[in-house]
Wavefront OBJ file of the C-alpha trace (Angstrom):
o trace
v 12.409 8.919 48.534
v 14.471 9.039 45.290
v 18.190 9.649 45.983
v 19.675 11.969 43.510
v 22.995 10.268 41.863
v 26.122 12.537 42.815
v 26.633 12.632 38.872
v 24.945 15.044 37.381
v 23.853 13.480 34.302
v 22.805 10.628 36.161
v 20.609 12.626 38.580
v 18.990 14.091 35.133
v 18.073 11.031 33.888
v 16.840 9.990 36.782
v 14.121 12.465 37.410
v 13.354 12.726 33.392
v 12.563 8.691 34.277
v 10.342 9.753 37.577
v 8.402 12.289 35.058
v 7.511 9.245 32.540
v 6.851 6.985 35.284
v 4.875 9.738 36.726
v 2.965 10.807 33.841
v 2.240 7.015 32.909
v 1.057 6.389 35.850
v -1.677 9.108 35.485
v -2.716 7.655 32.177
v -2.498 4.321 33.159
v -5.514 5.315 36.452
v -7.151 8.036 34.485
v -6.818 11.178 32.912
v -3.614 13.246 33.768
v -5.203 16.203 35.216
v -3.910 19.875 36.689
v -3.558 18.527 40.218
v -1.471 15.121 39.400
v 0.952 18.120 38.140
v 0.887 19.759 41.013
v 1.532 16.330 42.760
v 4.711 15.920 40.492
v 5.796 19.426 41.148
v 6.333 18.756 44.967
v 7.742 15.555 44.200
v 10.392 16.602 42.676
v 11.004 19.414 44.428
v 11.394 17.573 47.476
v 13.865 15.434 45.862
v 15.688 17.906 44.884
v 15.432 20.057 48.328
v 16.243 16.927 50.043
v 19.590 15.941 48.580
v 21.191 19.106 47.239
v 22.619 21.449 50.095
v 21.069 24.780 50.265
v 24.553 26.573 49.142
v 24.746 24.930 46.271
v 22.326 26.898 44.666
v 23.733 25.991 40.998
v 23.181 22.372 41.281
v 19.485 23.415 42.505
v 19.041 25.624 39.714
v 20.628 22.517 37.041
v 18.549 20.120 38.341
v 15.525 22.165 38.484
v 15.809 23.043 34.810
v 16.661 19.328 34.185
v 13.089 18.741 35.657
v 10.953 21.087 33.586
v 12.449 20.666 30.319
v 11.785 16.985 31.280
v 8.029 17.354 32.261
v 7.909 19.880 28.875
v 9.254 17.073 26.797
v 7.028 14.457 28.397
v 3.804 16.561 28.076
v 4.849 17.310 24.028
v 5.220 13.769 23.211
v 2.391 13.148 25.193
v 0.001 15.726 22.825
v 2.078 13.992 19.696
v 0.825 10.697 20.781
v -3.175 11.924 20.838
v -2.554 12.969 17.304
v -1.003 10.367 15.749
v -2.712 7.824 13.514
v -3.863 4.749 15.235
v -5.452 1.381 13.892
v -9.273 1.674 12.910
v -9.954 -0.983 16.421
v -7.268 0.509 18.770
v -8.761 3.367 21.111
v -5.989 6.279 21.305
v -5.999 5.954 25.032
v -4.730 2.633 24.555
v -2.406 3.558 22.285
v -0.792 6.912 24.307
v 0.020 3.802 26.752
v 1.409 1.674 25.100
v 3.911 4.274 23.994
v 4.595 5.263 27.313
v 4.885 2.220 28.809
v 7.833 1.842 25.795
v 9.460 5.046 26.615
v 9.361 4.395 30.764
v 11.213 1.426 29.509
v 13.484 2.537 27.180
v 14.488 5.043 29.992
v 14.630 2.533 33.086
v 16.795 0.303 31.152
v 19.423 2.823 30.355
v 20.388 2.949 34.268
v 22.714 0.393 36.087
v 21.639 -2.453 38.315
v 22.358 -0.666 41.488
v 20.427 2.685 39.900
v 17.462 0.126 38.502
v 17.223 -0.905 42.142
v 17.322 2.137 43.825
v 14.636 3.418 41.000
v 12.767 0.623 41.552
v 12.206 1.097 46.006
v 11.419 5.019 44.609
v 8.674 4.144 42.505
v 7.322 2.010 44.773
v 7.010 4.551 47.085
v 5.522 6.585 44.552
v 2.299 4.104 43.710
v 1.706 4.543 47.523
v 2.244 8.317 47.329
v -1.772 8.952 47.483
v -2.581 6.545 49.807
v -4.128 4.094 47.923
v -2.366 1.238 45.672
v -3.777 1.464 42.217
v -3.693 -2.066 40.583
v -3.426 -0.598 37.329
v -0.112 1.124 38.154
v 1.724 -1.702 40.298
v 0.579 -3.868 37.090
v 2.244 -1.160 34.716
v 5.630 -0.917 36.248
v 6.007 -4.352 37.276
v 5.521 -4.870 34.127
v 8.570 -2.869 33.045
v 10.956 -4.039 35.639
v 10.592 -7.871 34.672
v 11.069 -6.706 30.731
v 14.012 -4.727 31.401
v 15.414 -8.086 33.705
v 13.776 -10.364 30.820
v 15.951 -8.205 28.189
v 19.107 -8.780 29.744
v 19.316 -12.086 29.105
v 19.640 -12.308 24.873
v 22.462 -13.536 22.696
v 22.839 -10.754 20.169
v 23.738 -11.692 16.109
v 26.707 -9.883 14.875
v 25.866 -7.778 12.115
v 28.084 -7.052 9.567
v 27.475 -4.489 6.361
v 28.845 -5.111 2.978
v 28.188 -1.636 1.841
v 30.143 1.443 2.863
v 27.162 4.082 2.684
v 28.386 7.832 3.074
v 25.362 10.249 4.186
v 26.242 13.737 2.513
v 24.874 17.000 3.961
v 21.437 17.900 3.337
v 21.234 20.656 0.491
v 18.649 22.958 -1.247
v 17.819 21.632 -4.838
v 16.869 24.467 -7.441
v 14.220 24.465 -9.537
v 14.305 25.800 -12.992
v 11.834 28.273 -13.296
v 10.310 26.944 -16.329
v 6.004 26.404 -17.272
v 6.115 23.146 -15.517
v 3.871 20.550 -16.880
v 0.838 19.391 -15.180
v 0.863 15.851 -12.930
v -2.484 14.024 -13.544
v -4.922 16.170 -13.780
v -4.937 19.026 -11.819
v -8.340 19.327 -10.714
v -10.905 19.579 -7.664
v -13.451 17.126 -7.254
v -16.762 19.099 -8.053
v -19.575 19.050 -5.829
v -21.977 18.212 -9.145
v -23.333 15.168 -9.334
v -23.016 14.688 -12.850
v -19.064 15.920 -13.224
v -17.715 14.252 -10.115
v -19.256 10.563 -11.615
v -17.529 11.634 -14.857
v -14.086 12.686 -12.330
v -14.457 9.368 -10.420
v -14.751 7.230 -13.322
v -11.469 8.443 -14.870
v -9.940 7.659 -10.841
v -11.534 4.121 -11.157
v -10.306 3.674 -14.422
v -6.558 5.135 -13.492
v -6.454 2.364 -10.694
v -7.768 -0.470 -12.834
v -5.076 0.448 -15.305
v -2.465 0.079 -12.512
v -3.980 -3.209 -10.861
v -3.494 -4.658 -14.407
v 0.099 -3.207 -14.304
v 1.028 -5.036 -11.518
v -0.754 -8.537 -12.585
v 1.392 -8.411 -15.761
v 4.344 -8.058 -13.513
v 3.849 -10.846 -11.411
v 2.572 -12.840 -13.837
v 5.336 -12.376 -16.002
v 7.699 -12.855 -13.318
v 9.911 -15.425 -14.573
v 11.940 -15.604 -10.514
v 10.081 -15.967 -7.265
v 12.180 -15.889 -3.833
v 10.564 -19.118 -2.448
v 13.657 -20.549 -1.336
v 16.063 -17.494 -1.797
v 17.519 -16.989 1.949
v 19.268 -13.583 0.972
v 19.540 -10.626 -1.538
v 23.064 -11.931 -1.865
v 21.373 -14.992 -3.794
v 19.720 -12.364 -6.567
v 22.789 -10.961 -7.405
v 22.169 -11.906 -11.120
v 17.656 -11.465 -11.164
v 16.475 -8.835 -13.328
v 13.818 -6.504 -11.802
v 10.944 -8.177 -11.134
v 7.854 -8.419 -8.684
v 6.787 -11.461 -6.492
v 3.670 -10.746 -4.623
v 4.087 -7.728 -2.520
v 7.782 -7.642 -2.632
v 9.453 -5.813 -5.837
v 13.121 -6.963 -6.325
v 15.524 -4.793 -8.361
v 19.272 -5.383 -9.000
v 21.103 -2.524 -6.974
v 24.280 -1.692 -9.173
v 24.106 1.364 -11.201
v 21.040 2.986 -9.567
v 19.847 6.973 -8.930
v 17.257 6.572 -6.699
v 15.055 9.394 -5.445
v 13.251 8.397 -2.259
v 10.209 9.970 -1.258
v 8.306 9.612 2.452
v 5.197 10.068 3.746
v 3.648 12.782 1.071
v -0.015 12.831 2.871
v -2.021 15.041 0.596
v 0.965 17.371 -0.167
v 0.457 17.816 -3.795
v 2.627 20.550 -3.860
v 5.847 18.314 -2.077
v 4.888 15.886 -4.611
v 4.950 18.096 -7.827
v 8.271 19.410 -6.689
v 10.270 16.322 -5.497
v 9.717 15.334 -9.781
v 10.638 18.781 -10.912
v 13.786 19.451 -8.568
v 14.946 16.046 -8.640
v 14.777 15.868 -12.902
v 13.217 12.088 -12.916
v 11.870 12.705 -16.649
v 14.816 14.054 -17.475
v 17.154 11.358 -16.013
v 14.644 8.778 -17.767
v 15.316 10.651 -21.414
v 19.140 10.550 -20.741
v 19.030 6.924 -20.024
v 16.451 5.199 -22.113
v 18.583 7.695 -24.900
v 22.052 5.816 -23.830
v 21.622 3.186 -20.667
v 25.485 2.451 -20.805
v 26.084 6.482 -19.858
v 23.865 6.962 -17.274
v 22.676 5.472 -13.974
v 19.020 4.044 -13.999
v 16.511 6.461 -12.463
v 13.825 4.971 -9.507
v 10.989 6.829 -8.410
v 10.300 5.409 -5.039
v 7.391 6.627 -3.129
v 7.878 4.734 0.860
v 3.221 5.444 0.620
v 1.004 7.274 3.067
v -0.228 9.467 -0.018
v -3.386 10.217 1.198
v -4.820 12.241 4.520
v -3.539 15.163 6.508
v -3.115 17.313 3.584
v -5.794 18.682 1.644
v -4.739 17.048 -1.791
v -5.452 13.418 -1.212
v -7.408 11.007 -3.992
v -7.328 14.019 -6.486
v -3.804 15.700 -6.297
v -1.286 12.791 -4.529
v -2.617 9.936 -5.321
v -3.735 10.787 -8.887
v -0.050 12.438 -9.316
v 1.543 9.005 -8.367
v -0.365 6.420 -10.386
v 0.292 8.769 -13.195
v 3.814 8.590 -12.969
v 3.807 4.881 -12.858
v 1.975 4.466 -15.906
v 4.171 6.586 -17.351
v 6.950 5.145 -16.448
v 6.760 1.636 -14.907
v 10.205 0.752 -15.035
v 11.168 3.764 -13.296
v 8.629 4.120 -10.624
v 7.627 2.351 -7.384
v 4.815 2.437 -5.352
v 4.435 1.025 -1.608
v 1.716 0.761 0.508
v 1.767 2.959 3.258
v -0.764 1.929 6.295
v -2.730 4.738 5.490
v -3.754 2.856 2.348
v -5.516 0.173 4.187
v -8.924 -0.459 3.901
v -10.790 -2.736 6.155
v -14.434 -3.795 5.626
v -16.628 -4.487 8.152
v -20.161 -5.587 8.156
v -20.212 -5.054 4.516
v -19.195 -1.507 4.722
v -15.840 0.016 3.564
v -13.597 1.824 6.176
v -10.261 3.132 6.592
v -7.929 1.247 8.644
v -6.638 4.952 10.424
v -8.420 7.391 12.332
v -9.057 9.515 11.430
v -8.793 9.660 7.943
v -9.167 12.995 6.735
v -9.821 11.836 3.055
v -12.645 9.563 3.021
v -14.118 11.951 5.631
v -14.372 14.488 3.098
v -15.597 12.688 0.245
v -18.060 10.596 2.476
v -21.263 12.429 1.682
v -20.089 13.030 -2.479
v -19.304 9.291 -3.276
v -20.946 6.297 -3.799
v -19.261 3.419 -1.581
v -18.233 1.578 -4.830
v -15.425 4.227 -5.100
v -14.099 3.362 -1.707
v -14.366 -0.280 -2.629
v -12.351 0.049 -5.460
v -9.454 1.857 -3.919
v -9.231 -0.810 -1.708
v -8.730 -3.312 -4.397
v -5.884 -0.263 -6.060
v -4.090 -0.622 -2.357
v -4.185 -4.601 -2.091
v -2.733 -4.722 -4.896
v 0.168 -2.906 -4.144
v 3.450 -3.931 -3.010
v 4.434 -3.620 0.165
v 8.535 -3.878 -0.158
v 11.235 -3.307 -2.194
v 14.615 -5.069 -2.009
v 16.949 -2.909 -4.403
v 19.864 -5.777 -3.663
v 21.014 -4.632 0.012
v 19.239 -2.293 -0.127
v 15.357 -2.320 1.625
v 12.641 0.093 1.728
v 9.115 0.020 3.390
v 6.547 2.244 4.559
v 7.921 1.467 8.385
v 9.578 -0.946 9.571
v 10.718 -4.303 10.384
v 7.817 -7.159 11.368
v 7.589 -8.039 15.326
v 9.859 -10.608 16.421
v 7.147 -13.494 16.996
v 6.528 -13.311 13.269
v 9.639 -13.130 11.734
v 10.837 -16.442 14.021
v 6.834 -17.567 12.750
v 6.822 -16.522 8.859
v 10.264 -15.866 7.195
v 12.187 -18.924 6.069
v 13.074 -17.399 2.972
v 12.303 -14.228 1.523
v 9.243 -15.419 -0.058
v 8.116 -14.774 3.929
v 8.420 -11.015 3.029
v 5.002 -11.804 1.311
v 3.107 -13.015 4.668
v 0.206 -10.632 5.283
v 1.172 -10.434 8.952
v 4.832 -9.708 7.752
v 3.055 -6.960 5.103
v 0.875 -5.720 7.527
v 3.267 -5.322 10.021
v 5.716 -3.997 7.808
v 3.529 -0.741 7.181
v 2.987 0.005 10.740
v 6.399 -0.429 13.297
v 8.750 2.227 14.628
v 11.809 2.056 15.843
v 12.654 2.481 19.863
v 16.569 3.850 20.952
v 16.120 0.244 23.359
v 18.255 -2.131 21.661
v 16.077 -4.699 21.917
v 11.783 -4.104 22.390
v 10.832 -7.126 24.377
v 7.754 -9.173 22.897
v 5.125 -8.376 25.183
v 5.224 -4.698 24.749
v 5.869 -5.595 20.783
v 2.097 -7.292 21.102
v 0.901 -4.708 23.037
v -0.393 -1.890 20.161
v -0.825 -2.246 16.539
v 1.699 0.418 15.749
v 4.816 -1.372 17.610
v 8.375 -0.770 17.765
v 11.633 -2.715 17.442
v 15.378 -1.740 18.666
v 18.360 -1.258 16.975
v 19.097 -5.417 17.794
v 16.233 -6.491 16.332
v 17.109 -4.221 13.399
v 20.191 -5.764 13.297
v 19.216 -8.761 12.954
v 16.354 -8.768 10.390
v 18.424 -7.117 8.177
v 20.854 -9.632 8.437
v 18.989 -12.473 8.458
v 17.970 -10.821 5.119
v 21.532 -10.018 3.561
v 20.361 -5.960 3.285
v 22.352 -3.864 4.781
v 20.122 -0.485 4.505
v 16.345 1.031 5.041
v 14.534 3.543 4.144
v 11.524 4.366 5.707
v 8.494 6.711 6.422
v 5.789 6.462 8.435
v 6.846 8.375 11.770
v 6.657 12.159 11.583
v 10.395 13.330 11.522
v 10.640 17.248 11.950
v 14.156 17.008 10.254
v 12.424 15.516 7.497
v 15.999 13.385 7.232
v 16.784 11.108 9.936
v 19.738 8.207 10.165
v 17.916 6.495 13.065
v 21.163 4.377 14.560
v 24.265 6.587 13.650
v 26.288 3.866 15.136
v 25.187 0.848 13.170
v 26.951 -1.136 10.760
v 23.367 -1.784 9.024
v 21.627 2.032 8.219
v 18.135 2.738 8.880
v 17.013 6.102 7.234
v 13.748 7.836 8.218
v 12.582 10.111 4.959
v 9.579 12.180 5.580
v 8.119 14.249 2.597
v 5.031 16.449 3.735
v 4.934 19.788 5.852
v 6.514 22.885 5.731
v 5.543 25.674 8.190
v 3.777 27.785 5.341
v 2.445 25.059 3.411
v -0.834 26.275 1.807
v -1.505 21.848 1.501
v -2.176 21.561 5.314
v -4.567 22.728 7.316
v -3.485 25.563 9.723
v -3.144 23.486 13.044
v -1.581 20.438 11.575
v 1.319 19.262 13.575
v 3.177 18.398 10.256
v 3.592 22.263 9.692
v 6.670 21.312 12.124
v 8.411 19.377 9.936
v 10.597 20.175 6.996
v 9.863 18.454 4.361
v 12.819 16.210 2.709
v 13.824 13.885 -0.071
v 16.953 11.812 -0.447
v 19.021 10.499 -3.348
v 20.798 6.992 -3.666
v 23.657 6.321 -5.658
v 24.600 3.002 -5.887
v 28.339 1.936 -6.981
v 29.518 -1.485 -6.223
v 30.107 -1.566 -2.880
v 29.457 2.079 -2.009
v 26.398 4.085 -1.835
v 25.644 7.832 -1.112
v 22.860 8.873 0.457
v 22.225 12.787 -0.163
v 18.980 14.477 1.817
v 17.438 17.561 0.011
v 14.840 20.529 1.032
v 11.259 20.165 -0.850
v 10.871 23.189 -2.572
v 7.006 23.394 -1.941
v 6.399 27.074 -1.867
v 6.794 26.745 -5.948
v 3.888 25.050 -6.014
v 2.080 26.132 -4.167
v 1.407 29.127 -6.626
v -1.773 28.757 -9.026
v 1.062 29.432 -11.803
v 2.613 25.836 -11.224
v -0.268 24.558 -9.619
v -3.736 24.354 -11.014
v -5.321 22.905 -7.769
v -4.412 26.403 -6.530
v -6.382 28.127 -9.510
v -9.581 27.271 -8.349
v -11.089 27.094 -4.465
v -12.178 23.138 -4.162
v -16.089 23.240 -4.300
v -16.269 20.303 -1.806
v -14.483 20.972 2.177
v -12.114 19.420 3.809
v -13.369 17.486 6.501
v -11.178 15.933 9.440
v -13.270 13.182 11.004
v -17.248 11.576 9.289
l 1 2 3 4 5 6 7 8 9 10 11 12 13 14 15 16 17 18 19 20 21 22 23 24 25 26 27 28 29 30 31 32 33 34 35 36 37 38 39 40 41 42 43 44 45 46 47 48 49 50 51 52 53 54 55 56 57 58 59 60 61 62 63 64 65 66 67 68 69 70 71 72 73 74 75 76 77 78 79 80 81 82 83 84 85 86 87 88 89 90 91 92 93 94 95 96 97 98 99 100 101 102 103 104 105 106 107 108 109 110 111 112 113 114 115 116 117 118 119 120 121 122 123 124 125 126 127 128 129 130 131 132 133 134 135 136 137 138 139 140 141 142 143 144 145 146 147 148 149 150 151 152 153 154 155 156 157 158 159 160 161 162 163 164 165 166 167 168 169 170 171 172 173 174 175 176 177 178 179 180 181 182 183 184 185 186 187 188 189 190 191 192 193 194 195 196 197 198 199 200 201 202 203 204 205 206 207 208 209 210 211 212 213 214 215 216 217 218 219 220 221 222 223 224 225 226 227 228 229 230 231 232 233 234 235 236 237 238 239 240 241 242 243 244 245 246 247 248 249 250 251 252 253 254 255 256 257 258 259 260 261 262 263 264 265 266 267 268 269 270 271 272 273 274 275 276 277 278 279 280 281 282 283 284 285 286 287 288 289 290 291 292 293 294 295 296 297 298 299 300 301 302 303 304 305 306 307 308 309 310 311 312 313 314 315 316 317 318 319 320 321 322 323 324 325 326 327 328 329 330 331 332 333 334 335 336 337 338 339 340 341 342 343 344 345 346 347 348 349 350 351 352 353 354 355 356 357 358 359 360 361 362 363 364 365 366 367 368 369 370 371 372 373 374 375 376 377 378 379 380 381 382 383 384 385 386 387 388 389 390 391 392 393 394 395 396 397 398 399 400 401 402 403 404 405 406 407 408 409 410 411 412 413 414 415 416 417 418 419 420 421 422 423 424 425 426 427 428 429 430 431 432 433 434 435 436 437 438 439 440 441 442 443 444 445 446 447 448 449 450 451 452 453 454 455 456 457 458 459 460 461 462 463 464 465 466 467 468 469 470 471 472 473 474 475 476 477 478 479 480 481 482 483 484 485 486 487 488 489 490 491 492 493 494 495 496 497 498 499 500 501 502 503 504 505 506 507 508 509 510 511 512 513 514 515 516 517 518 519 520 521 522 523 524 525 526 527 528 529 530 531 532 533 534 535 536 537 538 539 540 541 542 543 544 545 546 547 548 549 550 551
């Protein structure tokens, strides 16, 4: 049996570790049903009964609490996992595992040898708590033990940061109450024949326009970073795009960064109005020497979730770049990710709430041309130190594989990966569990020492549903990882009345960059503007064709 550690805190980490373990274990056999929670109950309770003295009632009544707040957070994460988005080939099953077996690990690791053993003889008893040994399980949690004694063994690089970076408070950002101009065109798909051809023509021509953006750009490109080891090299480069990866010079900049905006028109409409872009773009085309340079940079995932995909998010964005192309930048997000498969086109997510809707209205050409749009877009930016992406960092195997130089940035397995990862509190995610699920993770290490072996010394990304909306991921780290997620909002008339992103609260951030010091400064999306038929002419109209979650 367990034995409770006489420190509290220790004794609640242990039995939040026996609930993952627990719970894991049930997925890992089969599905975790009403009486492997009744099973758990009396676990625990004997644990508890067992080493705490009946007089000590408050310890009981601690550690009790402990418990269910543990099996409550479990469970939640649990029901977070089924919904998330997971690679067109990966079953969610498989998936919901892999992310436990992360999180059992991320836990076990956290205790001292003498508590890993001691955890260790417990859950042993615990595979032979129903009589039987289930292969599956002894496989599962042998599995973590040897990673967590595989992980101790690592020499670490010591980062260093070149940037002092000061995170202001998040703040509310006004808008004027003005007649806002429209962003693309502001209208529903009809469910005519004749006028949606006419609507998706002006789409496919949009998206040509923008693929023949971004082949002037890199053809144009007068630098490449085949052979450039680190930002630090670039310090002199103009802005300019190599393959997938744009580069800007860093001093001087007011960036707006802009997560995840899936289908959220009305988030998307008011991160332009409240943070001023055209404005800021007048002011310095007007007199550059006076004012910082504006950016526009949208981390991708633009379509799904929301109800406002091709016609409201996506339209709104590749307007804005070919309005402004200096000022705007677009990366791919793994929700724009297309895969065909015996000659068909599909998404690479599932679901994927937009092509499910416009399934039955389009011809297959339109899906085959978005796919070109998202191939050609770029899947990093490295504004000097500074480096955003749609998620993350690559797996380990690859980056040792594919980056020599920055040109490696440009790999597709480096891309791919890139729009995909999340990060784990481990420090370091050991490989096998890194190859384990499309949608990996990395620790704060790894982080570490990607960044470094890039020069950068901060990241924004999206991807991973952050009800904050703001996140600095390792508050302790000399290199800065910033999660920015830019859809939901409890009342949000974009989402559909269950959606889990009604959770979140939907932020932006700005980036001032000065020399050596940069200020990050988190705002509130204003949504609710816009999501008045006033400011919003999606909302003057009901959309003729339904949303649909799944084909």
């Amino acid at each position: 049996m367990l034995i409770l550690h006489e420190d509290d805190g220790i004794a609640t980490k242990q039995l939040r570790a026996v609930v993952f373990h627990l719970i894991a274990f049930a997925y890992v056999d089969g599905e975790f049903d009403g009486s492997e929670k009744d099973y758990i109950d009396e676990y625990v309770e004997s644990v508890i009964s067992h080493h705490v003295k009946p007089a000590d009632s408050d310890r009981r009544k601690l550690l009790m609490e402990a418990y269910h707040s543990a099996f409550a957070s479990v469970t939640n994460q649990v029901d977070h996992f089924l919904q998330e988005p997971v690679a067109n080939k990966e079953k969610q099953r498989e998936f919901v595992i892999s992310k436990l077996r992360l999180k059992c690990f991320e836990l076990f690791r956290t205790f001292d040898k003498s508590n890993q053993q001691m955890m260790i003889q417990s859950f042993e008893e615990l595979i032979l708590a129903d009589g039987r040994v289930d292969p599956a399980e002894r496989k599962f949690f042998r599995e973590i033990v040897s990673l967590v004694q595989d992980g101790q063994q690592r020499n670490v690089v010591q980062a260093t940061s070149s940037v002092e970076v000061i995170v202001m408070p998040a703040k509310p950002m006004m808008v004027a109450p003005v007649n806002f101009p429209e962003l693309g065109e502001e209208t529903h798909y009809s469910n005519d024949r004749g006028q949606l051809k006419a609507q998706l023509e002006a789409d496919r021509r949009q998206m040509k326009e923008a693929i023949e953006l971004f082949q002037r750009l890199r053809s144009s490109n007068q630098h490449t970073l085949k052979g450039v080891e680190s930002v630090k090299e670039l310090v002199d480069a103009p802005f300019f795009l190599d393959g997938t990866v744009y580069f800007h010079p860093e001093d001087g900049v007011d960036a707006t960064v802009v997560g995840d905006l899936h289908g959220c028109f009305s988030c998307l409409k008011a991160v332009v109005e409240q943070s001023q872009f055209r404005q800021k773009v007048q002011d310095y085309k007007r007199d550059p020497s006076s004012h910082p340079k504006p950016l526009l940079v949208f981390l991708g995932d633009y379509i799904d979730r929301g109800f406002h995909s091709f016609n409201g998010v996506l339209r709104g964005v590749i307007s804005l770049l070919l309005e402004e192309p200096e000022h705007v930048v677009l990366l791919r997000g793994n929700h724009e990710y297309y895969v065909k498969y015996k000659g068909h086109i599909y998404s690479g997510v599932n679901p994927s709430e937009a092509m499910a809707t416009m399934f039955d209205f389009v011809d297959e050409s339109f899906f085959k041309s978005q796919k070109t749009f998202f191939e050609n877009l770029p899947t990093s930016l490295l504004l000097g130190r500074f480096l955003f992406a749609h998620a993350g960092i690559p797996r380990s195997e690859s980056i040792r594989t594919y980056i020599k130089d920055l040109s490696g940035l440009n790999h597709n397995d480096i891309a791919f990966e890139m729009m995909w990862s999340d990060p784990s509190l481990a420090p370091v995610v050991p490989e096998t569990i890194q190859a384990g699920s499309v949608r990996f993770s990395f620790g704060q290490t790894q982080f570490e020492e990607f960044m470094e072996l890039l020069g950068c010394d901060v990241m924004f990304r999206g991807h991973e549903r952050t009800e904050e909306g703001f996140r600095d991921v390792y508050p302790g780290s000399v290199k800065k990882l910033f999660n920015v997620f830019s859809c939901g909002g409890a009342d949000n008339k974009d989402l559909p009345a269950r959606s889990n992103y009604r959770e979140v609260t939907p932020m932006a951030c700005s980036l001032i960059t000065n020399g050596d010091q940069a200020t990050v400064t988190p705002w509130l999306i204003d949504y609710k503007t816009f999501n008045q038929s006033k400011n919003n002419k999606l909302y003057a109209t009901t959309a003729p064709i339904p949303f649909r979650k799944r084909l």
